[in-house]
C-alpha positions as CSV (number, residue, x, y, z in Angstrom):
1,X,15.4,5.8,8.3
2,X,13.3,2.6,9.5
3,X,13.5,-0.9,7.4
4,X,9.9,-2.3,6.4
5,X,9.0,-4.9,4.8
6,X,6.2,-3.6,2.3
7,X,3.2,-5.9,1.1
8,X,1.4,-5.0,-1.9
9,X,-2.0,-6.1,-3.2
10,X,-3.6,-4.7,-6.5
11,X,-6.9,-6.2,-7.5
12,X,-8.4,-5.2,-11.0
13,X,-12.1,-6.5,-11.0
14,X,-12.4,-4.4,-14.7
15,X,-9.7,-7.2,-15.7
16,X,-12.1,-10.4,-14.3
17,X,-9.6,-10.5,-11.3
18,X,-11.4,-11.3,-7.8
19,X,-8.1,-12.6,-6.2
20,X,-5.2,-9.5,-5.3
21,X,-1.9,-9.9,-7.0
22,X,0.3,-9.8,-3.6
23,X,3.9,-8.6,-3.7
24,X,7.0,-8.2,-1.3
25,X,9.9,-6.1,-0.8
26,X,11.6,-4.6,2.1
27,X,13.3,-0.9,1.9
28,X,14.5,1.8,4.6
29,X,11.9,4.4,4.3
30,X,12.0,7.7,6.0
31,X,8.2,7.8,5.4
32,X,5.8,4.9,4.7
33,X,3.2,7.7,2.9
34,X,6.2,9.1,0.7
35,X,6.6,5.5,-0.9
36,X,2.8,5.7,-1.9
37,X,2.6,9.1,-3.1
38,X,5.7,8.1,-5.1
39,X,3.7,4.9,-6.9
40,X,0.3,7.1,-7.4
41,X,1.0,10.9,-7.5
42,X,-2.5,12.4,-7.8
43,X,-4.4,9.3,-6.2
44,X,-2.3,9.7,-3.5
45,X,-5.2,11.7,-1.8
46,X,-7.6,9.1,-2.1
47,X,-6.3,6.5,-0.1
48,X,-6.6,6.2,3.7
49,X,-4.2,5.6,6.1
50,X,-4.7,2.7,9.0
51,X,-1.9,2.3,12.0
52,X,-2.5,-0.6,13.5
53,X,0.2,-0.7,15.7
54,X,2.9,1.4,16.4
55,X,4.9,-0.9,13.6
56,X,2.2,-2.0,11.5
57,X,0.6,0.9,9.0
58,X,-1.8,0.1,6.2
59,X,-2.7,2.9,3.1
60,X,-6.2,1.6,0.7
61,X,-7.5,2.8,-2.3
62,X,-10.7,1.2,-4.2
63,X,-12.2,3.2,-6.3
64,X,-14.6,0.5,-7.0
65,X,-12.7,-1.1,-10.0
66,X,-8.6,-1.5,-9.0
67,X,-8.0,-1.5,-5.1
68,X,-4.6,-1.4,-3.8
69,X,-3.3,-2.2,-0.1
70,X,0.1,-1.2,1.1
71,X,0.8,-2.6,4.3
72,X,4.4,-1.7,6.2
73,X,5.9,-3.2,8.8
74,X,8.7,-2.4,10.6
75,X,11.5,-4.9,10.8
């Protein structure tokens, strides 16, 4: 298992919300995608995945009204 520290940001422009709630929280993963499938089950599918470096990975999901960004990095 790899530590991460895991930054979250939902937007919900149905709400009136045009700035992300951002959130922080480290855990030891085996797998960044397992975390997300955990938090959206079906969505899961929808959201692409990013590496942008060999310790940085990035999963997005807008489907025009809530967007969420899950960014990992390795610590």
């Amino acid at each position: 298992m790899k530590e991460y520290e895991i930054e979250a940001k939902f937007t919900n422009a149905c709400a009136g919300a045009f700035r992300p709630q951002t959130f922080f929280e480290e855990a030891e993963l085996e797998d960044p995608a397992d975390y997300v499938r955990q938090k959206h089950g079906a969505d899961f599918q929808n959201f692409s995945k990013e590496v942008l470096s060999p310790t940085r990975t990035v999963f997005r999901y807008d489907n025009g009204s809530v967007a969420y960004t899950y960014e990992f990095t390795e610590i």
